[in-house]
Structure formats: C-alpha cells, structure tokens
C-alpha positions in Angstrom: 45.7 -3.1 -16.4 42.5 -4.8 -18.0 41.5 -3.1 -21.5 37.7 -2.6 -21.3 35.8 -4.8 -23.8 34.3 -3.8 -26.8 31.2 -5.3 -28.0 29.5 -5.1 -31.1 26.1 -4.7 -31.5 24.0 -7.6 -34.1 20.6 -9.1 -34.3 21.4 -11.2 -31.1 22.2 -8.4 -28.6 20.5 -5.1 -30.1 17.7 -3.7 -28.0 14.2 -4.6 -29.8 12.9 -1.9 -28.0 14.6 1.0 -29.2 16.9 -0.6 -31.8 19.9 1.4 -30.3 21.5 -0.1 -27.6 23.4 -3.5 -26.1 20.7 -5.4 -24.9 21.1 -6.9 -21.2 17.9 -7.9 -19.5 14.8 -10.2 -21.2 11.2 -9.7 -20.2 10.0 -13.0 -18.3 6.7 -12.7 -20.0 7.2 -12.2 -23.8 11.2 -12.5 -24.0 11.4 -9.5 -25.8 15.4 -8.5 -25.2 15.9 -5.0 -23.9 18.2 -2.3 -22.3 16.9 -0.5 -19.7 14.4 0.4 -17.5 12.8 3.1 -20.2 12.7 0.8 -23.0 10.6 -1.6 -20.5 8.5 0.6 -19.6 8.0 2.5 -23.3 4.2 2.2 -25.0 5.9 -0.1 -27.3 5.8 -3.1 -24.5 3.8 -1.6 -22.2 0.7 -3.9 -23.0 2.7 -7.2 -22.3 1.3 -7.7 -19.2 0.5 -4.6 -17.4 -3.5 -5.0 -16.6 -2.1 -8.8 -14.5 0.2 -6.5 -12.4 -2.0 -3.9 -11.7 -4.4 -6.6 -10.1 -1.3 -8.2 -7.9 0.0 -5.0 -7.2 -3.3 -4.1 -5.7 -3.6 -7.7 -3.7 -0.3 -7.5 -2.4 -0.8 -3.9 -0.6 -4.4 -4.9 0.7 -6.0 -1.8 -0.6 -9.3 -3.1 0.1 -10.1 -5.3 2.5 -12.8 -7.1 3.2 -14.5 -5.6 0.3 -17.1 -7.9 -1.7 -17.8 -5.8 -4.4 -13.7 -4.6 -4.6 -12.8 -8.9 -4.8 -15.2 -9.4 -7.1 -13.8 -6.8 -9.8 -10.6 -7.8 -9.2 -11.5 -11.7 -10.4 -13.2 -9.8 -13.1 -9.9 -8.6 -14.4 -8.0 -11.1 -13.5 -10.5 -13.0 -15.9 -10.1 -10.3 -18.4 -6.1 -10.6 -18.3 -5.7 -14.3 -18.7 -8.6 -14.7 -21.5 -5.7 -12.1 -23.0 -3.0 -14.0 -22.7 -4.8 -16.7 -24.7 -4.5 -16.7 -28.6 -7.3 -15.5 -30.4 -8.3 -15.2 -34.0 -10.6 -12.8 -35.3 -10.5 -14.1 -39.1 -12.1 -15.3 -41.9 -11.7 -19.1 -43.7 -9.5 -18.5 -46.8 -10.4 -21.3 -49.9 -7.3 -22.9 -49.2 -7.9 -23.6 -46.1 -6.0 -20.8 -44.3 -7.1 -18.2 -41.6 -7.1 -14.7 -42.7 -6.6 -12.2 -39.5 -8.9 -9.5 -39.3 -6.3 -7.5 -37.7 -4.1 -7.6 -40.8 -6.2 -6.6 -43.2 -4.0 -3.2 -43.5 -1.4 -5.0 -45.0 -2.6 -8.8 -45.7 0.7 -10.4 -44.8 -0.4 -12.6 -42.2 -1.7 -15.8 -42.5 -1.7 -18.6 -40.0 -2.7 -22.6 -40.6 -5.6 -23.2 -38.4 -4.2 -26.8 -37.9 -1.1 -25.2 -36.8 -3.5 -22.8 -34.4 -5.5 -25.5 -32.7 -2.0 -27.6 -31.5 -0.7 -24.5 -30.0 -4.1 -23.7 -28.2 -4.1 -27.0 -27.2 -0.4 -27.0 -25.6 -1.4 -24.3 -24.0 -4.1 -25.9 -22.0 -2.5 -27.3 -19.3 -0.5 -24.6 -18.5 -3.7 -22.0 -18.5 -6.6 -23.4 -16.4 -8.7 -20.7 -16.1 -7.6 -18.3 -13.3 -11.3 -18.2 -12.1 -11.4 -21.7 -11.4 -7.1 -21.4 -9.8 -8.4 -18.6 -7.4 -12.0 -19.9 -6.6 -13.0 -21.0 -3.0 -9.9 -19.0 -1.8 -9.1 -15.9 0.6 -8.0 -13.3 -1.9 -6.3 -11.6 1.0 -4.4 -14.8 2.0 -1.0 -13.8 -0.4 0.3 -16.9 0.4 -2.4 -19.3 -1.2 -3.1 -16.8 -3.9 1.0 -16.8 -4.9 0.6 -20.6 -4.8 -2.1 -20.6 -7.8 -0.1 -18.4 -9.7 1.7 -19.9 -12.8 5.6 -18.9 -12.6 4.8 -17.0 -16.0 2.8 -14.7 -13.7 4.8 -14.8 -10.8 7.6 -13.5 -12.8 5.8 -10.9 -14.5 4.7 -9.5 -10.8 8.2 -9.8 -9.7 9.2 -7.9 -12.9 6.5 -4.8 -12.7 7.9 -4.1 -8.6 11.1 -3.3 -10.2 9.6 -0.5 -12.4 8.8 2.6 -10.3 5.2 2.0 -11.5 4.0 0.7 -8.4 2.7 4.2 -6.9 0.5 4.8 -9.7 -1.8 2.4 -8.4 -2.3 3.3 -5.4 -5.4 5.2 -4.5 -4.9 8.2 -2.1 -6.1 7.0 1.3 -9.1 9.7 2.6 -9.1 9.9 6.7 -12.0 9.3 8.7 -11.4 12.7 10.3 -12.8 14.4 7.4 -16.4 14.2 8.2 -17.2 17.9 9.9 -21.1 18.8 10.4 -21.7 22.6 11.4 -25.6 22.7 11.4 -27.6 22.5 14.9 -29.4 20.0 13.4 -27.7 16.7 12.7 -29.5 13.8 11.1 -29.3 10.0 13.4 -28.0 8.3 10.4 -25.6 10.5 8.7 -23.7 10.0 12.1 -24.0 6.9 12.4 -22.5 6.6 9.0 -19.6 8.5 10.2 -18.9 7.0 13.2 -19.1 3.8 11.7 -15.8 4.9 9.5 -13.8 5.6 12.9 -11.6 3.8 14.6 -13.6 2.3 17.7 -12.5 4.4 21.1 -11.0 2.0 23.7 -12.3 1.1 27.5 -10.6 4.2 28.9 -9.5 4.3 32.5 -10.6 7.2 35.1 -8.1 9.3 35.0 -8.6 9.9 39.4 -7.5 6.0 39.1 -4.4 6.3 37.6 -2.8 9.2 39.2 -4.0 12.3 42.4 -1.8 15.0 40.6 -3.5 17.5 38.8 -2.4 17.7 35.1 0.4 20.2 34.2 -0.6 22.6 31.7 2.2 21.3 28.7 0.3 18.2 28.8 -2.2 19.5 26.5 0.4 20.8 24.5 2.2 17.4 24.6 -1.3 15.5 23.4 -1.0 18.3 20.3 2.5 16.7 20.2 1.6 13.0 19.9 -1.5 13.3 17.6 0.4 15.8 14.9 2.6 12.5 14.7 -0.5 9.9 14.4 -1.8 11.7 11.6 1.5 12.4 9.7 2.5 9.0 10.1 -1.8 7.4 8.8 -1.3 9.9 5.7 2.5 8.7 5.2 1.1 5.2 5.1 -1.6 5.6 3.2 -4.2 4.4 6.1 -2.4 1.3 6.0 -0.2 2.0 8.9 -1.6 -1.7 10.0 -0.3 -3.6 7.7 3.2 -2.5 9.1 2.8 -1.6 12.6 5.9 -2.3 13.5 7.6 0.8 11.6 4.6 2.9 11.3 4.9 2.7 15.5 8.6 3.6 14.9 7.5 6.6 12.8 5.0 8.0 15.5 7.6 7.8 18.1 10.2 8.8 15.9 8.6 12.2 14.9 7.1 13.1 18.4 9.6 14.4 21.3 7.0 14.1 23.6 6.6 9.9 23.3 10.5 9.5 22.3 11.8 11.1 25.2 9.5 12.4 27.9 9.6 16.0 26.1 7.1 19.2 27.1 6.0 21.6 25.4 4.3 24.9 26.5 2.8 26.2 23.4 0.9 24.7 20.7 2.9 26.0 18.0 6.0 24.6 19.6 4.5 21.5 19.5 3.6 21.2 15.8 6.9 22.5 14.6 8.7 20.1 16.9 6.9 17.4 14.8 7.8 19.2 11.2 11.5 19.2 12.5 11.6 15.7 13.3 10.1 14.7 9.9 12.4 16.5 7.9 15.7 15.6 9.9 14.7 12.0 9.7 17.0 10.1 7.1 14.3 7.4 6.2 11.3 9.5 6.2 10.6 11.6 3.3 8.3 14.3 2.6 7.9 18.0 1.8 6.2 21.2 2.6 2.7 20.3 1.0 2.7 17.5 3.3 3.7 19.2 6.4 0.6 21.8 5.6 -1.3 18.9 5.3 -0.8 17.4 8.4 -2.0 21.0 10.2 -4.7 20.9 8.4 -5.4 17.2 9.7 -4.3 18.0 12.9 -7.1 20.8 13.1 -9.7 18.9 11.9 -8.9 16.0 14.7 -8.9 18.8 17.4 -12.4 20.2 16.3 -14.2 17.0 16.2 -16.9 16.2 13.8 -19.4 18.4 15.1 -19.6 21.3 18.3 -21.6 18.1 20.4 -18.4 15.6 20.0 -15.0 17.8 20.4 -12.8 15.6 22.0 -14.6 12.4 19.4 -11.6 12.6 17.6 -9.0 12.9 20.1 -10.3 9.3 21.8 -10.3 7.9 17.9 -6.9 8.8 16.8 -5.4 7.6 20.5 -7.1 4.6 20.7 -6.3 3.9 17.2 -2.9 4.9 18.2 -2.9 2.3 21.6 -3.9 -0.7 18.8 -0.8 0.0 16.4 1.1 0.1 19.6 -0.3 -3.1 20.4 -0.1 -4.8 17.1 3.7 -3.8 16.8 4.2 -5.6 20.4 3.0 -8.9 18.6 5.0 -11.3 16.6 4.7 -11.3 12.5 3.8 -14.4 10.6 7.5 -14.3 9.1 8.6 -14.0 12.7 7.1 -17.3 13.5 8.7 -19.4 10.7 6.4 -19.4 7.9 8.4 -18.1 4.8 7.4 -20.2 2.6 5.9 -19.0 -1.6 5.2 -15.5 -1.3 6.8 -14.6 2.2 10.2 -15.3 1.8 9.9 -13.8 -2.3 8.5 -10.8 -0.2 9.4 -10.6 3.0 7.9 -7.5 5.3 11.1 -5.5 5.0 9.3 -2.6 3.1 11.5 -0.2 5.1 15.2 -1.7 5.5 16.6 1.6 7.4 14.3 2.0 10.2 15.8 1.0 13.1 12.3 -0.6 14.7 11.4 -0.1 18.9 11.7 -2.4 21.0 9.5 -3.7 23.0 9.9 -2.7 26.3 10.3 1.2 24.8 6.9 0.3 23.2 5.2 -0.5 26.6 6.3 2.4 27.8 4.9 4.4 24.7 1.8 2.6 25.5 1.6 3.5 29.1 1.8 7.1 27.7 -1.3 7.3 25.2 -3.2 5.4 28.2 -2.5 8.1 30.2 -3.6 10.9 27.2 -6.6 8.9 26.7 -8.0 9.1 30.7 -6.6 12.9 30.3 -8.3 13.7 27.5 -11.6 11.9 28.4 -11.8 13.6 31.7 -9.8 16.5 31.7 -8.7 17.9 28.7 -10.7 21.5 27.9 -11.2 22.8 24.5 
C-alpha cells in the first residue's frame, strides 16, 4: 500500500499569498505562486490584471453590440490597462544619479538605476505595441481577429480570470423590451416610436382562414399562455442573449413548455403557468428559484397586456416572432460547425451548456410550424 507523501513547506513552494499553505498553481501574468482559488482572488493580487479581463470578459459575451459609444469605452480601457502594464516612475533625480520613487517615500528603501530602467522599458517594446494601434481598423465583435492581436500574456490572463467564479459580476442584468407600459389616453408619436423601436420586429404572418377551416379550440389560448411563459423564462435566463446560443436557448423553450414538447393542452391559465414552473424546476440543467419563477409571471403579464389599451396583442406577435427567429437561427449551422476552429474558437468553443441534450432539427420544424400557427391565431383570433 503506497504511504502518502509528506512535503515540507520552504521559500520555493509556500503560498505568497497567504504565507500558509503548499503552493500548486502560478499566476500567468505576474508568477506570483499560490494555493487556491481564494488566495487568487484575495485583494492582495486582485489588481494583477483584473481591469484587462473585465474588458475580454465583456467582448467575449457580446454585451453590447453594435454599440459606438459602448466600443469606444471599451478601447478606452483597454488603453488604460496596457499603459498599466507598462513601468512607470513617478520620482525624483537623486545627486548620484539614481531615481528616487515617489511611491516609497514612506519608507525610502527603493531605489532604481535609471540606466537599468530605460533597458527594461526598451525590452519591453516589442512585446507591447500599443493595444490601440493591435486593435484598430478591426471588428471588436469579430472574437477571432481580436484573440489573434492579443499577446499570450493576455490571452493567458483571460483564460485565467474564466476559471474564477468572477465572471457574473460583470454582467449587466439584461432589461426586456416588454417593460414599456403607457396607461394615459394620450400617447405621444415619438415615445412610441422609441418603444417600438426596442422590439423585436413582428414577422409576415399568414391568415389564419389559409392555414386551417377549423375553428380554434378554446385550450389553445391557454396553450399560447403556455408557450410565451417559456419565451420569457428562457430571454431572462439568458440574459437577452438567447441569440447568441440559439441552439440551447431553443432547447430550453421547448424543454420548459408541454404545449411545444409534446402537443399538450391546457384548459386554464393557471394550469398553464405552473406547467412551465414544474418543468423548470424538474429540469437537471436548468437552474433557478422562486424569485425567478415570480418574475417570469410578472413578465408573462406584462407581454399579455401590451404596451398600451390600443396594442394588446403587440406583444404577443413580438415575443412569437421573436420566438420563430430563434427557432430559425438554431436550424442553421454554427461557424464551429463549419470548420473554422481556429485561435479563439477551438480555446472556446460554443459548448457553454455541455448537458443539454440540443433538438433536432426536424423536432425544430415542427416547433416552428407550431408558433406559425399561434402567430395567425393570435393575429386573427385570439380575444383578450
């Protein structure tokens, strides 16, 4: 039987984090040796290079796209960041030809040969071209090119911050378009306009005489409540950015609502919303609690009231033909699907949710065929 190993703690292996513990990881940015996850993350090293993730963090998830004024912070920072990672002095010319930093004066024990000083800068040189000049002339929302500019020192301190929890701090909480609610009689031209300008666009929607003679049953209103409690659980659980993986955020409407997955009806409204609450807790790979749950009837109300007693079903014809082009998008192939996964694709490739067990296509068509049909329903029939 193998005897466990003892090791003994020296200046070599000893945490310089907390001082206390075997070391076993090193940072990628300043090499500091450390031992876990706490000690990384403790105020002590927290400054090594947190402002460049935040900014990578942000470009990665696409927070804001096609936003000037968002891009043109972010190089601001970015700026910011690298002019950080340069040496700088803030000192005064000793008689002896020695630089005295102003930083030290609380203890005046550090001095540093300017000769010394202006061959390290200029090592440096190569290896720093301004990041301004690395990233101009490009898409910032083309990952790929923007990993490509990247020095490894920074690629490896973005690879380093994913694996800290700290991610989800920096994320902004998304704020739905249904929202907007206007309860006068008198509504002014451009604050709608604003509004609707904020929606999803509603899609060319069919007659409903042309796609079928029967006269709708009365669960199918219940089974539209169905189907839209799951679009706006599954916008809020992606933060809005449901498009960026439509793939599983379709697998999460269909996943959550009976009525899509397997034909189900419903009779009563209430039946219908707790049918979705069931479905979101039971699901393994899904997680969320009660606060959300209210949430999402809060949501769900707001979509079935409209944005104003003119425009009721407005609303209802955004979410589903929002909900008909995540159908669609998931139906189409994604870059990493047609062989590029090169630089940043294959160091991050769009598996952001491993357990989900995606739709296929032809169960996606038939989803499809399904918020078609609510959409000529609701157009033409639907009564609130």
């Amino acid at each position: 039987m193998a005897s466990a190993k003892i090791i003994e703690l020296d200046e070599t292996n000893t945490c310089k984090i907390c001082d206390n513990a075997l070391a076993k990881y090193s940072c990628p940015k300043c090499n500091v040796i450390y031992c876990s996850l706490t000690c990384y993350q403790s105020p002590a090293h927290l400054q090594c290079s947190e402002e460049f993730y935040k900014d990578n963090v942000m470009r990665e998830m696409n927070l804001n796209p096609d936003n000037e004024e968002s891009k043109a912070k972010m190089m601001e920072i970015l700026q910011r960041t690298h002019e950080g990672n340069e040496i700088t002095v803030n000192a005064f010319e000793d008689s002896d030809g020695s630089i005295f930093d102003m930083d030290d004066i609380g203890n005046c024990s550090k001095f540093v040969d300017i000769e010394d000083l202006e061959e390290d800068l200029d090592s440096d040189d190569d290896q720093y071209v301004d990041i301004a000049e690395r990233l101009a002339g490009i898409d910032l929302d083309d990952a790929e090119t923007v990993w490509d500019r990247l020095t490894e020192d920074e690629k490896q301190d973005f690879v380093a911050f994913l694996k800290t929890e700290n991610v989800s701090k920096l994320i902004p909480s998304w704020e739905p378009w249904w929202l907007y609610c206007d309860s006068s009689k008198v509504t002014e031209v451009n604050a709608v306009e604003d509004f609707k300008n904020k929606c999803p666009g509603i899609a060319d929607i069919k007659a409903f005489s042309s796609i079928t003679s029967a006269t709708p049953a009365e669960t199918v209103k219940h089974n539209l409540t169905n189907v839209l409690c799951a679009y706006v659980f599954t916008a809020r659980y992606f933060n809005g950015e449901h498009f960026d993986f439509p793939k599983e955020a379709s697998t999460c409407v269909t996943t959550v609502s009976l009525t899509l997955k397997n034909g189900q009806n419903f009779h009563d409204f209430e039946t219908a919303v707790k049918s979705v609450e069931q479905e979101c807790i039971g699901c393994e790979w899904i997680m969320t609690d009660s606060e959300n749950l209210d949430l999402m009837r809060e949501d769900l109300k707001k979509i079935l009231a409209g944005p104003n007693s003119m425009e009721k079903k407005f609303y209802i014809l955004c979410a589903l033909s929002d909900l008909q082009n995540l159908f669609q998008n998931a139906l189409r192939p994604r870059p990493d699907e047609n062989g590029r996964t090169s630089g940043f694709n294959r160091q991050f490739p769009n598996n952001h949710f491993p357990n989900v067990q995606l739709e296929s296509k032809n169960k996606l068509k038939n989803h499809l065929k399904k918020v078609d049909y609510f959409l000529s329903y609701s157009k033409d029939c639907l009564e609130l």
